[in-house]
PLY file of the C-alpha trace (Angstrom):
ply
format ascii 1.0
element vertex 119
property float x
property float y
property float z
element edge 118
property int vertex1
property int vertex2
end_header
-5.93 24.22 5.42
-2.92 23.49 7.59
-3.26 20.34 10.06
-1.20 19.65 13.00
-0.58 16.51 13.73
-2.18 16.96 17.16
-5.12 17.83 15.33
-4.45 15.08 13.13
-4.28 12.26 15.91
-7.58 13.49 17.68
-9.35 13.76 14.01
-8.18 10.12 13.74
-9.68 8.90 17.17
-12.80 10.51 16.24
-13.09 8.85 12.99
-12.82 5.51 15.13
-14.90 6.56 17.35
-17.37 7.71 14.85
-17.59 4.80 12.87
-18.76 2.71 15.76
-21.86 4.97 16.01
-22.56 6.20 12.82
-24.56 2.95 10.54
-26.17 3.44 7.53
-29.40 4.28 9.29
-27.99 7.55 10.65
-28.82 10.56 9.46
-26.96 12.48 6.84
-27.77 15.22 9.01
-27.44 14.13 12.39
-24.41 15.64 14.84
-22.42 12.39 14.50
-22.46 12.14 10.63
-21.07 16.11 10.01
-18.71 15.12 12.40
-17.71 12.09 10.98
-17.21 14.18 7.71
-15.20 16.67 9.03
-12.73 14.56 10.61
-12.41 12.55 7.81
-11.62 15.58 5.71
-9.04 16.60 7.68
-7.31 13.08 8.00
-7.87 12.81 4.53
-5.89 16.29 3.90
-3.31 15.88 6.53
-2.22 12.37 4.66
-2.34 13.56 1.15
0.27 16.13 2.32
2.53 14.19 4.93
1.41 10.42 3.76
0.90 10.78 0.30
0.33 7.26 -1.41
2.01 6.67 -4.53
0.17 4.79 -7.54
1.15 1.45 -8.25
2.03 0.74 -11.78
0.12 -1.37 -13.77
3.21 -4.21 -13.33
2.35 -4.37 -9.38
-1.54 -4.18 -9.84
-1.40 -7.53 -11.98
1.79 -8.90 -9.75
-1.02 -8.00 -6.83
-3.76 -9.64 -8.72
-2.39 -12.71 -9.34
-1.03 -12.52 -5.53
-4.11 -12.60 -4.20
-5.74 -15.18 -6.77
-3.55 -17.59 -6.04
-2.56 -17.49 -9.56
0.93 -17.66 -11.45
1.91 -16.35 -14.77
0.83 -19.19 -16.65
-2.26 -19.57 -15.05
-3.09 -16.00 -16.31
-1.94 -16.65 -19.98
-4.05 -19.87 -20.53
-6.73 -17.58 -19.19
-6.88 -14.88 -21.48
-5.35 -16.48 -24.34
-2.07 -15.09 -24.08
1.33 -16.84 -23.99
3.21 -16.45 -20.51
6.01 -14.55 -21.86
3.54 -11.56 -22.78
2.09 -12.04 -19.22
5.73 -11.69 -17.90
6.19 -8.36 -20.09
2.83 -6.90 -18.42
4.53 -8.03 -14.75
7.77 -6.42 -15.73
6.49 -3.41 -17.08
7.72 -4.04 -20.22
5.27 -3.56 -22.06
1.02 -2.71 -21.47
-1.77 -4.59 -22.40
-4.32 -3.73 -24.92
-7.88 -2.08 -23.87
-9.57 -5.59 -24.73
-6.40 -7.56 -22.74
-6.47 -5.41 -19.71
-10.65 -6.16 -19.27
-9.67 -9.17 -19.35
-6.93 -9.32 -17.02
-9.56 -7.57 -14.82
-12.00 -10.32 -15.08
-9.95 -12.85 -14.44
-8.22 -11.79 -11.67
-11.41 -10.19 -9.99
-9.57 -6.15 -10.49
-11.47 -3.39 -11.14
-11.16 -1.83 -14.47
-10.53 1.49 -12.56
-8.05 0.56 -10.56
-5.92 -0.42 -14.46
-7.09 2.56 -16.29
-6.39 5.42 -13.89
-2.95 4.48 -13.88
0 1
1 2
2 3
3 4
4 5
5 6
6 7
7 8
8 9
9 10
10 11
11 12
12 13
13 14
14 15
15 16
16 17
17 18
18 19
19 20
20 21
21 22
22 23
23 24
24 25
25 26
26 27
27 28
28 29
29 30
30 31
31 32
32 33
33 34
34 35
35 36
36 37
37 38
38 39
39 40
40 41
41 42
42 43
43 44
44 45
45 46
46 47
47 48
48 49
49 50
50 51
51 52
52 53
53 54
54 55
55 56
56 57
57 58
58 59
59 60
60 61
61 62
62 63
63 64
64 65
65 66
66 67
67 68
68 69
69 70
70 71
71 72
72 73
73 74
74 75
75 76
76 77
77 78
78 79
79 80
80 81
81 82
82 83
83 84
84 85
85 86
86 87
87 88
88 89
89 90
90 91
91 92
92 93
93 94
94 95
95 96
96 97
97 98
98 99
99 100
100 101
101 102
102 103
103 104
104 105
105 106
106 107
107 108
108 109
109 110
110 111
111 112
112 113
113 114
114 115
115 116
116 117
117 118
């Protein structure tokens, strides 16, 4: 399906506009809600082909964890168990986590384990 960006920009006001109206009560069916999922579809599509968003590595989601924990390196590696210099291979990219490590790192610093694994 090919997008302008006209068509892009007024699919984009809609959504806005759309999500002020549209609540969990509405309808799935109602005029507002197929709107709201066709726009959304075609903002979607138009910035998966001009705005794609690239995956972080696993290095940046635990650098982003620990970011928004408030947490250092160390404070990581005295909570799983690990020493700090393994923590700073897993920030570095040096090296990945095990299956049972990377839960872990997800419970500690509140990540979801899908956002780790689909990487």
């Amino acid at each position: 399906m090919k997008i302008s960006e006209a068509q892009y920009k007024y699919a984009q006001r809609r959504v806005e506009e759309l999500l002020e109206v549209v609540t969990d009560t509405t309808l799935p069916t109602s005029p507002e809600s197929m709107e709201l999922s066709i726009m959304s579809t075609f903002v979607e599509e138009y910035e998966k082909k001009y705005h794609p968003i690239e995956k972080l590595t696993l290095a940046e989601v635990i650098k982003q964890g620990l970011k928004a924990k408030g947490m250092t390196q160390k404070d990581l590696s005295q909570a799983v168990g690990l020493s700090t210099s393994r923590i700073s291979d897993f920030t570095q990219g040096k090296s990945e986590p095990t299956l049972a490590t990377a839960g872990e790192i997800c419970r500690v610093l509140d990540i979801m384990p899908e956002a780790m694994l689909s990487l």
